[in-house]
py3Dmol code that shows the C-alpha trace and the ligand (Angstrom):
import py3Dmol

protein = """\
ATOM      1  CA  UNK A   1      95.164   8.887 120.002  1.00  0.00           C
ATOM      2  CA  UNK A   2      91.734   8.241 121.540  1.00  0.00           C
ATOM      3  CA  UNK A   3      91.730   4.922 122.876  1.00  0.00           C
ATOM      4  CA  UNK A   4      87.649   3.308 123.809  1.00  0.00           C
ATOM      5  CA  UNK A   5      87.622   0.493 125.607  1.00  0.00           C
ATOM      6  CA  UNK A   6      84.232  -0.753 124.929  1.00  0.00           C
ATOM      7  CA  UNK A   7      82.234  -3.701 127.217  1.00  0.00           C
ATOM      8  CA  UNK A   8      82.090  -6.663 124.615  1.00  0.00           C
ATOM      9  CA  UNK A   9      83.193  -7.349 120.840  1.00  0.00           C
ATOM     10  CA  UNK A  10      79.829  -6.761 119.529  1.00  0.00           C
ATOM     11  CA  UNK A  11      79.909  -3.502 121.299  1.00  0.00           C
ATOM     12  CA  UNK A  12      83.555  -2.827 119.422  1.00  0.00           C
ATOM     13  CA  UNK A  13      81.939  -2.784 116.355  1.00  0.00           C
ATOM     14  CA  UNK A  14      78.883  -0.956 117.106  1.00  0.00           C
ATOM     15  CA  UNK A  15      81.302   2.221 118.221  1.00  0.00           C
ATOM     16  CA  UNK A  16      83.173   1.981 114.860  1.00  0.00           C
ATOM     17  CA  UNK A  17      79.882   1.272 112.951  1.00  0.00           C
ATOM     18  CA  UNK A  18      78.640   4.343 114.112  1.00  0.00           C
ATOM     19  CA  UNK A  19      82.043   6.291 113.016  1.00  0.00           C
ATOM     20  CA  UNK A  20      81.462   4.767 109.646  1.00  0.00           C
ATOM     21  CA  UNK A  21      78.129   5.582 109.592  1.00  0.00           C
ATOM     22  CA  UNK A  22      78.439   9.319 110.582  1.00  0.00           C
ATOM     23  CA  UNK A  23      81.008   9.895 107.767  1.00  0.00           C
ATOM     24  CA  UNK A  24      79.132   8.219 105.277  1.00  0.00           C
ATOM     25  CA  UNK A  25      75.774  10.295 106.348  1.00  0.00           C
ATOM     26  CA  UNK A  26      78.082  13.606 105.825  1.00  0.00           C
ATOM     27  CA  UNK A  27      78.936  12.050 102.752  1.00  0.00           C
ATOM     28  CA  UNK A  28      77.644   9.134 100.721  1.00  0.00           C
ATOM     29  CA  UNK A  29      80.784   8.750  98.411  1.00  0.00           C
ATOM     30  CA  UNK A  30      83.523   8.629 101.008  1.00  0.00           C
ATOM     31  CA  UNK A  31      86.592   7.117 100.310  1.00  0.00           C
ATOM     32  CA  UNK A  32      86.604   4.150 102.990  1.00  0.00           C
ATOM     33  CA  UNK A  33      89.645   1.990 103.576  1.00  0.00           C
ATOM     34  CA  UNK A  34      88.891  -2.061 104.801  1.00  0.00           C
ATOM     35  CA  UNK A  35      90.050  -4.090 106.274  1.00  0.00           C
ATOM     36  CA  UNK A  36      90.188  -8.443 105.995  1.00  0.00           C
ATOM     37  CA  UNK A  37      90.107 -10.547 108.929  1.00  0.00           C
ATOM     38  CA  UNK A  38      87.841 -11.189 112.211  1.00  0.00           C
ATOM     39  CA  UNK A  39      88.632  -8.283 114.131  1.00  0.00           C
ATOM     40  CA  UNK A  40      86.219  -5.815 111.871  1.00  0.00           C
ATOM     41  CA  UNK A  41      83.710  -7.915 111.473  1.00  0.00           C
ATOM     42  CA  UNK A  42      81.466  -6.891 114.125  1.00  0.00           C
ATOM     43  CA  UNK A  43      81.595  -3.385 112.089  1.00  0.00           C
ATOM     44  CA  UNK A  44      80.206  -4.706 109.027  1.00  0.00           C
ATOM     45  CA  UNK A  45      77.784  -6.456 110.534  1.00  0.00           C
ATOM     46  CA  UNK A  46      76.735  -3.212 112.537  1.00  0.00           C
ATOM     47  CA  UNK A  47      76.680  -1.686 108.998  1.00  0.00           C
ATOM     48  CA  UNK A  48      74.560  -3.792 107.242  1.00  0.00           C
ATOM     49  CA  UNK A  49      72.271  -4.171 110.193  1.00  0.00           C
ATOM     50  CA  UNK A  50      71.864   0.176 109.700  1.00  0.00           C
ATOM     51  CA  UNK A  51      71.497  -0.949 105.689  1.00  0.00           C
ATOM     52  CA  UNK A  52      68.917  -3.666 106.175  1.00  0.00           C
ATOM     53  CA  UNK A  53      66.650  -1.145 108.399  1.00  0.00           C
ATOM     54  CA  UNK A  54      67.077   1.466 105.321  1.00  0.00           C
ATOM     55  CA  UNK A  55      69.211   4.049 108.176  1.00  0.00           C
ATOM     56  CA  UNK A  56      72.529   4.216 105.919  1.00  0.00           C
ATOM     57  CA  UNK A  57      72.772   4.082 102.372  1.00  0.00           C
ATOM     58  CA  UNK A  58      76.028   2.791 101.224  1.00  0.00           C
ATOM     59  CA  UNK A  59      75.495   2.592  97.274  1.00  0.00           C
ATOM     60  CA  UNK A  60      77.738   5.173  96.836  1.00  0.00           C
ATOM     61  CA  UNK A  61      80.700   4.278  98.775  1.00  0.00           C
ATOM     62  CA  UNK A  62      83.672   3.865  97.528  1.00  0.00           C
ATOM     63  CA  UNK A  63      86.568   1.452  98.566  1.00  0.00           C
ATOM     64  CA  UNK A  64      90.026   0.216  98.850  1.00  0.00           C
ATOM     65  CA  UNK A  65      91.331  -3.054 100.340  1.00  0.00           C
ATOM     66  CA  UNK A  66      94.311  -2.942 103.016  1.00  0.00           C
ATOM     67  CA  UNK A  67      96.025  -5.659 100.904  1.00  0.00           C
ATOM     68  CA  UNK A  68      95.761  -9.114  98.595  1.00  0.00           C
ATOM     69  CA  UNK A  69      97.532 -12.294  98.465  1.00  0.00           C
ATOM     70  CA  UNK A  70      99.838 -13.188  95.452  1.00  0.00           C
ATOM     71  CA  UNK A  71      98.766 -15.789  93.434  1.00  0.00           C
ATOM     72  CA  UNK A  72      95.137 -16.364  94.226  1.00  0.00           C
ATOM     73  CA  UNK A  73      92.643 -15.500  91.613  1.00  0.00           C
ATOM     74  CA  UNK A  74      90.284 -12.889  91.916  1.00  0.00           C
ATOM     75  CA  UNK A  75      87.301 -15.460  91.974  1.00  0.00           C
ATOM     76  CA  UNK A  76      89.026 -17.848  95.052  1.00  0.00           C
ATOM     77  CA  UNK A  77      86.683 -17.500  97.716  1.00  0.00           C
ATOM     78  CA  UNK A  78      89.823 -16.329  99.884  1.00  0.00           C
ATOM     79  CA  UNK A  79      91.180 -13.962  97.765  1.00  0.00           C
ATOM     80  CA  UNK A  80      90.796 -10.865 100.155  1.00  0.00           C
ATOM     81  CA  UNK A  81      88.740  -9.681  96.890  1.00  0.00           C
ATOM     82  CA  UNK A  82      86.213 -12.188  97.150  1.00  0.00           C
ATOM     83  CA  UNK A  83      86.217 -12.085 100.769  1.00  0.00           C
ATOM     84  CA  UNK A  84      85.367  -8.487 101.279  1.00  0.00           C
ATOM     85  CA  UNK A  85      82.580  -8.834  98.528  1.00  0.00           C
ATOM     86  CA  UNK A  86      81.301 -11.507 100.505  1.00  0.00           C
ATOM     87  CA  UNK A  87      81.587 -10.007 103.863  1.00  0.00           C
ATOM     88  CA  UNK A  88      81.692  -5.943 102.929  1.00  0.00           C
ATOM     89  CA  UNK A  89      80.375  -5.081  99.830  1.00  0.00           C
ATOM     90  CA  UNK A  90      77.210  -7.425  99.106  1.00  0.00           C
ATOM     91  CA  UNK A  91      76.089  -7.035 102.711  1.00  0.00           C
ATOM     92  CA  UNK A  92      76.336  -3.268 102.723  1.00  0.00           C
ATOM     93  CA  UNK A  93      74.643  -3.368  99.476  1.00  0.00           C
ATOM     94  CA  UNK A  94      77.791  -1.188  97.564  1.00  0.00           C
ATOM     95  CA  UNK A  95      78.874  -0.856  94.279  1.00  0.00           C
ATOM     96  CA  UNK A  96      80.999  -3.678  93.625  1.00  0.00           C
ATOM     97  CA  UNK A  97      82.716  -1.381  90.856  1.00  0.00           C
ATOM     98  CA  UNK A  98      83.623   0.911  93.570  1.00  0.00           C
ATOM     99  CA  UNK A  99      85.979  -1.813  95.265  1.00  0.00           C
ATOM    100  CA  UNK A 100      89.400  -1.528  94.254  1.00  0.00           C
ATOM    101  CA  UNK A 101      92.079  -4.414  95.522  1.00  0.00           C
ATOM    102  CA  UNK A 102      95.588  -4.618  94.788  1.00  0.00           C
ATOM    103  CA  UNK A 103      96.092  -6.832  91.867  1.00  0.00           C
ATOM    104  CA  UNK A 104      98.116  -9.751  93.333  1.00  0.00           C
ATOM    105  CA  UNK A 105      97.580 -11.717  90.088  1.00  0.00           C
ATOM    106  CA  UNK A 106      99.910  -9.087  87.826  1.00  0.00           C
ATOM    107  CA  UNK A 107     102.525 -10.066  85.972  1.00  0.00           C
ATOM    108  CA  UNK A 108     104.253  -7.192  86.806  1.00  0.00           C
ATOM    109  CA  UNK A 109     103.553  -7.015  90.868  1.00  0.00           C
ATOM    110  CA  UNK A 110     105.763  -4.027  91.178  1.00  0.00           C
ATOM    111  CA  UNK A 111     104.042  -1.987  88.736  1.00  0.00           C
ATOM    112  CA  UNK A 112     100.609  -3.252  90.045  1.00  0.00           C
ATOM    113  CA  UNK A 113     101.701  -1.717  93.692  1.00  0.00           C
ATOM    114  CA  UNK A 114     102.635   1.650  92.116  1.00  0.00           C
ATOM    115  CA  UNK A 115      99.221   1.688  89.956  1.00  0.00           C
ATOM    116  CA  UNK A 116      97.192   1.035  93.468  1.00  0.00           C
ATOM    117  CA  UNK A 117      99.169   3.502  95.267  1.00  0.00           C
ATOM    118  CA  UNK A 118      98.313   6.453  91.901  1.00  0.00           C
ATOM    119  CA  UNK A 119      94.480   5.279  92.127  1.00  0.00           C
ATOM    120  CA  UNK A 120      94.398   6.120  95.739  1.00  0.00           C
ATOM    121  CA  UNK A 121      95.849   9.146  94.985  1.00  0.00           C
ATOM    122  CA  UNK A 122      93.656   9.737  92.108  1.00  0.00           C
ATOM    123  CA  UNK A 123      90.000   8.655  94.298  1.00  0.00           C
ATOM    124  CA  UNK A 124      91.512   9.349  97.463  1.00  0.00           C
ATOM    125  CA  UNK A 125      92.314  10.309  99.725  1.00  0.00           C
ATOM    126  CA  UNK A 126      91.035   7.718 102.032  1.00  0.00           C
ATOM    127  CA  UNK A 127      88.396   9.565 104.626  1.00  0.00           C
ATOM    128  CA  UNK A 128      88.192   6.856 107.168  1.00  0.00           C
ATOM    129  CA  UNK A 129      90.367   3.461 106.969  1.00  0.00           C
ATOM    130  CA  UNK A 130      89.497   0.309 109.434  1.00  0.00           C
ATOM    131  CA  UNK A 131      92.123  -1.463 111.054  1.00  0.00           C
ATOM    132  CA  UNK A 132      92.948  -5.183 112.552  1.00  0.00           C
ATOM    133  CA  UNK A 133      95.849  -6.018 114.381  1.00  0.00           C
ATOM    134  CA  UNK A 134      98.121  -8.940 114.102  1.00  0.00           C
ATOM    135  CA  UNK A 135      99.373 -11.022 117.242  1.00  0.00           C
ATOM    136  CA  UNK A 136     102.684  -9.622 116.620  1.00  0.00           C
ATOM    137  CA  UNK A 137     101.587  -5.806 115.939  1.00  0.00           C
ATOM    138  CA  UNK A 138     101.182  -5.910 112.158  1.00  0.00           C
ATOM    139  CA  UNK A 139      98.335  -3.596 110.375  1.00  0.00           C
ATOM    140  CA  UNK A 140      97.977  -4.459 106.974  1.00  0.00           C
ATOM    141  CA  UNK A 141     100.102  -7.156 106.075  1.00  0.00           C
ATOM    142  CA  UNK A 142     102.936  -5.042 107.043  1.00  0.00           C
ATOM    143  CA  UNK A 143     104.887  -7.392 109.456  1.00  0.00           C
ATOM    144  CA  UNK A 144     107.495  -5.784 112.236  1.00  0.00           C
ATOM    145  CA  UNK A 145     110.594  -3.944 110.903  1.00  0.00           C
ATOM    146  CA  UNK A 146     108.247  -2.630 107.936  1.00  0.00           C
ATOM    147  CA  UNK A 147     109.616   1.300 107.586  1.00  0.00           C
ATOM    148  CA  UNK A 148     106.806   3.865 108.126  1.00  0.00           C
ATOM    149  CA  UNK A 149     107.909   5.125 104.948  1.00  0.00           C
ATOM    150  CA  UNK A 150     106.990   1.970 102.550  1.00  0.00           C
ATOM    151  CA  UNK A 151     104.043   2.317 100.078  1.00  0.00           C
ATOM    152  CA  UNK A 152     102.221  -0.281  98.971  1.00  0.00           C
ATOM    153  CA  UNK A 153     104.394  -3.290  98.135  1.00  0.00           C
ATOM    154  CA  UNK A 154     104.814  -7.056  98.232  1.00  0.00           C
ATOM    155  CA  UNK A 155     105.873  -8.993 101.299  1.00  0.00           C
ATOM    156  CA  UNK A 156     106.535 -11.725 102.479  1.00  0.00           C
ATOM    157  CA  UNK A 157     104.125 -12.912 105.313  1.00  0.00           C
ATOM    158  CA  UNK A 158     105.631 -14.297 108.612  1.00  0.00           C
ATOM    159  CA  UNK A 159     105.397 -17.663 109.584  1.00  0.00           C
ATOM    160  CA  UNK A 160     103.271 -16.235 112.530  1.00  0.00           C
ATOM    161  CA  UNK A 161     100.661 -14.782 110.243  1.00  0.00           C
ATOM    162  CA  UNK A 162     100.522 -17.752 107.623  1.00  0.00           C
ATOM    163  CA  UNK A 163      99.966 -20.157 110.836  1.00  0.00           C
ATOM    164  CA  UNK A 164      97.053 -17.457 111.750  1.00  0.00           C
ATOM    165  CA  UNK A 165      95.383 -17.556 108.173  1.00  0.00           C
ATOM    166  CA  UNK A 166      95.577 -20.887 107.975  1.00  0.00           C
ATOM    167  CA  UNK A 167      92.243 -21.667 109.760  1.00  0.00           C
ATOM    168  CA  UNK A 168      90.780 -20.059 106.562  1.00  0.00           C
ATOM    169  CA  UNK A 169      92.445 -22.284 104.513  1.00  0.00           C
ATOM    170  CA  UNK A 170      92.513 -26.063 103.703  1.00  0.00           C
ATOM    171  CA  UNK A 171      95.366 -26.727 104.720  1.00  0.00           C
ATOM    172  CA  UNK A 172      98.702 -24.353 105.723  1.00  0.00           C
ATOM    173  CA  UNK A 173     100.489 -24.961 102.690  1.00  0.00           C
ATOM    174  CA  UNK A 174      97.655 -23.417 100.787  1.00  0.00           C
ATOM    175  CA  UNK A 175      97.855 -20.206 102.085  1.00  0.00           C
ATOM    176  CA  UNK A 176     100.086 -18.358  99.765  1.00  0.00           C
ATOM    177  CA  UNK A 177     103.517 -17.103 101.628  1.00  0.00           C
ATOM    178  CA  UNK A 178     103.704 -13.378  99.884  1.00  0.00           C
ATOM    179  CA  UNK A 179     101.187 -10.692  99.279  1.00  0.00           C
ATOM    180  CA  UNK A 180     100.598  -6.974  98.219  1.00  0.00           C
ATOM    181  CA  UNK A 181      99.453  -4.260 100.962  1.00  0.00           C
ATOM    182  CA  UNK A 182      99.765  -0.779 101.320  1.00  0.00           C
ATOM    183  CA  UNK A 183     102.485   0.718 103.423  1.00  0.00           C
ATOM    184  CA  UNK A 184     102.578   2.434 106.878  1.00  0.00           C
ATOM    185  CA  UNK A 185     103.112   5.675 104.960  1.00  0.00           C
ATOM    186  CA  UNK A 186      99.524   4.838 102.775  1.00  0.00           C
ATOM    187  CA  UNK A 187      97.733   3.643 105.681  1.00  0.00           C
ATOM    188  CA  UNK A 188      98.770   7.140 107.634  1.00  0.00           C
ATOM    189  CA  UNK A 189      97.720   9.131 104.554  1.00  0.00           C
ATOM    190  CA  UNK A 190      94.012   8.093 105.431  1.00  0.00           C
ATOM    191  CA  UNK A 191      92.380  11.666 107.069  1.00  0.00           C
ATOM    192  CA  UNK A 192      91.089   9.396 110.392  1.00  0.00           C
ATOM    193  CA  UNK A 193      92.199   5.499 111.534  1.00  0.00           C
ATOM    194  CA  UNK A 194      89.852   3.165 113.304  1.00  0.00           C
ATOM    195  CA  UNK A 195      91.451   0.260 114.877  1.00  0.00           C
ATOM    196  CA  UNK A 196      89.840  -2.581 116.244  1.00  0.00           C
ATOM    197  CA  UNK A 197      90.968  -5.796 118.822  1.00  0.00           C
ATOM    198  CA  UNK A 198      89.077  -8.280 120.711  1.00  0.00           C
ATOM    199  CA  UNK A 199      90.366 -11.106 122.803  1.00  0.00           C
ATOM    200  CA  UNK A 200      93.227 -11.841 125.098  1.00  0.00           C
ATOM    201  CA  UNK A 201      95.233 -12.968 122.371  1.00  0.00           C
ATOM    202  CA  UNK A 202      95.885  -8.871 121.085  1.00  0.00           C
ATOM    203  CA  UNK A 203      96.675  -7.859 124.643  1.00  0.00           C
ATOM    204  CA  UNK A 204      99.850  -7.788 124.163  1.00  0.00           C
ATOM    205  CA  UNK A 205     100.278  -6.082 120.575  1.00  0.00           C
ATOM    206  CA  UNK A 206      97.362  -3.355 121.929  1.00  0.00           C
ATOM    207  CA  UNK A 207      99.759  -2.008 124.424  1.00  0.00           C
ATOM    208  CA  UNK A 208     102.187  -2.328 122.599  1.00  0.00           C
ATOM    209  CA  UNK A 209     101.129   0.094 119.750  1.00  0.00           C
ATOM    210  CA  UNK A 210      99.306   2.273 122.216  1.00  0.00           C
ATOM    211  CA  UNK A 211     101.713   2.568 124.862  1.00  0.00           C
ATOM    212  CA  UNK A 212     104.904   1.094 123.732  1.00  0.00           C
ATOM    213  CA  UNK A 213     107.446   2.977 121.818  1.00  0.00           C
ATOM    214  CA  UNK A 214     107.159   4.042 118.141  1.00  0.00           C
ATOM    215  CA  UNK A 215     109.281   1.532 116.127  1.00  0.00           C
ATOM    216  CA  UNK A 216     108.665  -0.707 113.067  1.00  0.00           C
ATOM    217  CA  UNK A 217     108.939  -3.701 115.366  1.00  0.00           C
ATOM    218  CA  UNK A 218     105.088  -3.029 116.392  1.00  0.00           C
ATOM    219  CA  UNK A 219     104.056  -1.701 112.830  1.00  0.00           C
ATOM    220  CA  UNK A 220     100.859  -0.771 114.471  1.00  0.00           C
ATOM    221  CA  UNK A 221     102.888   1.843 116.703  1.00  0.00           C
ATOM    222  CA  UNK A 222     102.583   3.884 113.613  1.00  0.00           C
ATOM    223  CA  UNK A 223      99.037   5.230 114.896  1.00  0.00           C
ATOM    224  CA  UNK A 224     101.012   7.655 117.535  1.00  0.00           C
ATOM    225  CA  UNK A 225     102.131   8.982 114.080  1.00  0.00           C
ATOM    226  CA  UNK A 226      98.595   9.901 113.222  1.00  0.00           C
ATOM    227  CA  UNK A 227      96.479  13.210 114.285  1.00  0.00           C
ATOM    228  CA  UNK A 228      93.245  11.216 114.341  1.00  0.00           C
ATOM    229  CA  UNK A 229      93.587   7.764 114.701  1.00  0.00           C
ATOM    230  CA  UNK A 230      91.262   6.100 117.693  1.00  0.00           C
ATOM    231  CA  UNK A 231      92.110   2.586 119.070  1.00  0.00           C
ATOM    232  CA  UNK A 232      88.449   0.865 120.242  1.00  0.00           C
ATOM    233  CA  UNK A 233      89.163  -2.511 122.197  1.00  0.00           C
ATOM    234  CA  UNK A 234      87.154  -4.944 124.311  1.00  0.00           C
ATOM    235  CA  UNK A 235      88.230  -5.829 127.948  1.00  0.00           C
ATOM    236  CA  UNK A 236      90.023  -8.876 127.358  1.00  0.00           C
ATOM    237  CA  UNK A 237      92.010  -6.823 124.641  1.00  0.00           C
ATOM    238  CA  UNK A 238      93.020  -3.685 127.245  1.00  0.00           C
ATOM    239  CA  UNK A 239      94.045  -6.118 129.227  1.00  0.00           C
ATOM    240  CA  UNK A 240      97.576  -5.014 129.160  1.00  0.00           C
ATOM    241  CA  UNK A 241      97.113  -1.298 128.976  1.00  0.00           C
ATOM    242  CA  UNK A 242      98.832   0.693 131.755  1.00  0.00           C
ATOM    243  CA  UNK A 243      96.413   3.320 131.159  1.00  0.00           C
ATOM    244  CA  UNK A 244      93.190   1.850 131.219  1.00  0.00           C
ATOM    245  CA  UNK A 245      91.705   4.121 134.192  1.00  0.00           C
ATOM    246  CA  UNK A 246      92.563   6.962 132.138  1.00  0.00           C
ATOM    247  CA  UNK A 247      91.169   6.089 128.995  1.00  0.00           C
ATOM    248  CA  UNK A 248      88.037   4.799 130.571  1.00  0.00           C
ATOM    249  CA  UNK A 249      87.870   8.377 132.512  1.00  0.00           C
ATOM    250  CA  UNK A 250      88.537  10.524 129.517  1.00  0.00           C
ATOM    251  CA  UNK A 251      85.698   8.236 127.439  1.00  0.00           C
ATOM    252  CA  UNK A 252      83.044   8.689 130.468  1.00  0.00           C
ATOM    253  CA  UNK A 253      84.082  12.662 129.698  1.00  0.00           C
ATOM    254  CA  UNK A 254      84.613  12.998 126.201  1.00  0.00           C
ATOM    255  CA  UNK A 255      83.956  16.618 125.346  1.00  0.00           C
ATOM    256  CA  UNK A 256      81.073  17.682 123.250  1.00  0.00           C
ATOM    257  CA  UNK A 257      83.482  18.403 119.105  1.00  0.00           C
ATOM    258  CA  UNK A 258      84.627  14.239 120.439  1.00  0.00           C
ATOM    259  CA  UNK A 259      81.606  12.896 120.356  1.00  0.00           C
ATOM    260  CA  UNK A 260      80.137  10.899 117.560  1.00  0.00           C
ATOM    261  CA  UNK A 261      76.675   8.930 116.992  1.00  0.00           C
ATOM    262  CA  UNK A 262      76.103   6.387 119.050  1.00  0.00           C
ATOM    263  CA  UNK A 263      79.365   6.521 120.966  1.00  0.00           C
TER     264      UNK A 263
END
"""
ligand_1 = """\
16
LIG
C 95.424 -10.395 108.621
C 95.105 -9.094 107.833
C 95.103 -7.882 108.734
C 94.346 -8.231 110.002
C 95.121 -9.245 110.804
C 94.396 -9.714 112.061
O 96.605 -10.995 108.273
N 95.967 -8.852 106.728
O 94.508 -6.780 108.055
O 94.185 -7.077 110.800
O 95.547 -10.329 110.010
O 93.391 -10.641 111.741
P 92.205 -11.001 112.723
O 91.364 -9.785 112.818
O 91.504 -12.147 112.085
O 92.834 -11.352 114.027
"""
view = py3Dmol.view(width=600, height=400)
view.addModel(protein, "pdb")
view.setStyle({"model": 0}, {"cartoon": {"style": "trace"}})
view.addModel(ligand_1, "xyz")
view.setStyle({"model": 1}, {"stick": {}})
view.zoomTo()
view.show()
């Protein structure tokens, strides 16, 4: 795991912008995996910046959401649906036809989970996926004691994380208590992992994941599983990592086949 620990939030999302960007230079129809949620925000903003100046072209990206609430329609503006088109895909100026979302409006939820999990397959697989963490280490919506075998699935969200998403919401009784996201076993399917974290408030689930032990109670631990997955953090987010020095030394020397635009 390569772990950055970068000076600011802005400068969080620059360093995965730019690992976004190189792959989708190399190749204009990657598969990218996104993610909802504040922490990658600072990315797409980076991203549509490089769009805006005409430096990336991202027309031919295509996509697939981390997960989707049950029971919101596709058209409520926080259905994660209209929420990445909002903040992703009409910014970055992509194909909106080239999103793909689980459908948490099915009638048949389970069968809508196993047709996301066959189109991923089918468009896939995922070349670069972006990652938040929860407070309490989830990725996805995949909340502790998920097994890093499950595929995507519906769950039910912890109290924790509906209290969190409430702020979007109009009140905490609106936001809907189960959803559909892909599994620890999808999300480590995806050929590299980019996980972002700002603020004191993910100090503790950062070093957990990074440093802690591997165990479904910090679903995020689930990156030591991966051969490429890098962790980029601010300083108010490494707060807690034993390692800091280290990973600060190793960035300051990161040899020449680790290096990536702008990094
Ligand atoms: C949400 C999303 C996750 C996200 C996490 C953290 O529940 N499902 O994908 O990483 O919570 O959100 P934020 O980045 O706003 O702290």
């Amino acid at each position: 795991m390569q772990v950055i620990i970068a000076e600011s939030g802005e400068r969080v999302g620059q360093l995965a912008a730019a690992k976004v960007a190189q792959l989708v230079r190399r190749q204009p129809d990657a598969v990218i995996g996104l993610a909802t949620g504040s922490s990658p925000l600072a990315i797409y903003a980076d991203l549509a910046r490089q769009v805006r100046a005409g430096d990336l072209d991202c027309s031919a990206v295509r996509a697939f959401a981390l997960d989707e609430y049950v029971g919101l329609p596709v058209d409520h503006p926080e259905s994660y649906h209209s929420v990445l088109r909002r903040e992703v895909v009409d910014p970055l100026q992509m194909d909106p036809g080239r999103l793909h979302v689980p459908d948490g409006m099915a009638d048949d939820l389970a069968a809508a989970c196993a047709a996301y999990e066959r189109r991923i397959v089918e468009t896939g697989p995922v070349a670069l996926q972006i990652l938040g963490v929860g407070a309490n280490g989830h990725i996805g919506f995949n909340e502790p004691t998920s097994s890093f075998a499950s595929r995507t699935r519906i769950k039910t969200l912890a109290p924790q994380t509906r209290a969190d998403n409430a702020r979007f919401f109009a009140s905490p009784e609106e936001v809907p208590a189960h959803c559909l996201t892909q599994g620890l076993a999808t999300i480590l399917d995806a050929a590299q992992l980019v996980l972002v974290a700002q603020g004191t408030t993910k100090a503790n689930a950062v070093a957990a994941l990074v440093e802690g032990p591997v165990t479904s109670m910090c679903p995020g631990s689930a990156l030591q599983l991966h051969a490429d997955a890098t962790v980029i953090v601010d300083e108010e987010a490494a707060g807690r990592l034993r390692l800091a020095d280290y990973y600060r030394y190793t960035y300051a020397n990161l040899p020449v086949w680790q290096r990536f635009e702008g990094a």
